[in-house]
Each structure stands twice: as C-alpha cells, then as structure tokens.
C-alpha positions as CSV (number, residue, x, y, z in Angstrom):
1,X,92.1,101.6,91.4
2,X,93.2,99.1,89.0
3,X,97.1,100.7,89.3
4,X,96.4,99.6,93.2
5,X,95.0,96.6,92.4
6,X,97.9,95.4,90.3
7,X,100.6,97.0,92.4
8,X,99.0,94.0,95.5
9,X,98.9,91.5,93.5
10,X,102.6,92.1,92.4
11,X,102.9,91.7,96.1
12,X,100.7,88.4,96.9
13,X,99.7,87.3,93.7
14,X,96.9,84.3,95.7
15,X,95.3,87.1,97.7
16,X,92.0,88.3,96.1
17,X,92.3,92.5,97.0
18,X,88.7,92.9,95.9
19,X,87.2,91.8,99.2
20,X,89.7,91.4,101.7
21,X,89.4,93.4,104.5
22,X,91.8,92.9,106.8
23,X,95.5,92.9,105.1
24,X,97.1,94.2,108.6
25,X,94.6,92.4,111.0
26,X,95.1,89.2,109.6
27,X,98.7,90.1,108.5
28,X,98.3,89.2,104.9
29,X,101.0,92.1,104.4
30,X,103.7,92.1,106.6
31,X,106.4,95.1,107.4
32,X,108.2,94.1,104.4
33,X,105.3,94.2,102.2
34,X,104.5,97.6,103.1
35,X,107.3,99.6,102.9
36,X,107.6,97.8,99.1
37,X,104.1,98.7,99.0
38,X,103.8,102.5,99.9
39,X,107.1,103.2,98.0
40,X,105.4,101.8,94.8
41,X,102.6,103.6,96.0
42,X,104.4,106.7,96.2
43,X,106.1,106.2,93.0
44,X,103.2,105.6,90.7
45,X,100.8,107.6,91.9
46,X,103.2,110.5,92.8
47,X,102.3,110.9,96.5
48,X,104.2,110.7,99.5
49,X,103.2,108.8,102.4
50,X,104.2,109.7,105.9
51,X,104.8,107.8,109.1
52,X,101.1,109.5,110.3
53,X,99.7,108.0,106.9
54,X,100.5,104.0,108.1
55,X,97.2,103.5,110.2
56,X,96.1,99.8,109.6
57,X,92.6,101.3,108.8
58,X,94.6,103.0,105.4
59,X,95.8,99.7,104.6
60,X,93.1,96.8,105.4
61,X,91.6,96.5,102.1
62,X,92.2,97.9,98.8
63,X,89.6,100.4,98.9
64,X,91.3,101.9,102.0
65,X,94.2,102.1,100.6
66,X,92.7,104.0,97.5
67,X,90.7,106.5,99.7
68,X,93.9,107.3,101.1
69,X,96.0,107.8,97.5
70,X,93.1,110.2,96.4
71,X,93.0,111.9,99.9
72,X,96.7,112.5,99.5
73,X,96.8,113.4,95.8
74,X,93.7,116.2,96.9
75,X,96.2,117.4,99.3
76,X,99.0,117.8,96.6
C-alpha cells in the first residue's frame, strides 16, 4: 500500500489518498492522471491492467485501487 500511496501523491501531491473516496466522482484524477497512473501501476507492481479493469469503483480511493493490484497480482 505504501508503493500506491506514494505513486498518488507523485500524482496530486495536496490530495490526502488516506480517506478520499471519490477520486473519479469528484474528478480528483482526471483521464490524464490515470493512464500515468495505471501504467505506473503496472510497472511497479508488475500487473497489467485492462480496459475491463478501469471501473471508477477500482479507482475511487486508495484502498480500491489496492484491492484491485492484489486481485490482479492473485490472478498472475
């Protein structure tokens, strides 16, 4: 988590990804944020994700996003 963690706030450094919930919904990351975001994602962690992957539930908070990393790296 703390890889995800500092991976966001590379990202948006004034957002606090501990208790945000709603990155998409309230468009705290935008297109461009997430495909820098999911290829870092992808790079560090060593997981690919796929167009059925970008769901704005898997991306809304930090913990989200984590599930997902661990759901793909299960899957690897």
């Amino acid at each position: 988590m703390d890889e995800l963690l500092k991976i966001l706030n590379d990202l948006r450094p004034n957002v606090d990804f501990t208790t945000q919930e709603r990155l998409i919904d309230d468009m705290i990351l935008d297109s461009l944020a997430l495909v820098s975001l999911i290829s870092e994602i992808n790079e560090v962690f060593d997981v690919t994700i796929t167009a059925r992957d970008i769901l704005p539930e898997n991306f809304n908070s930090a913990k989200a996003l984590y599930a997902l990393i661990q759901r793909l790296e299960d899957e690897e």
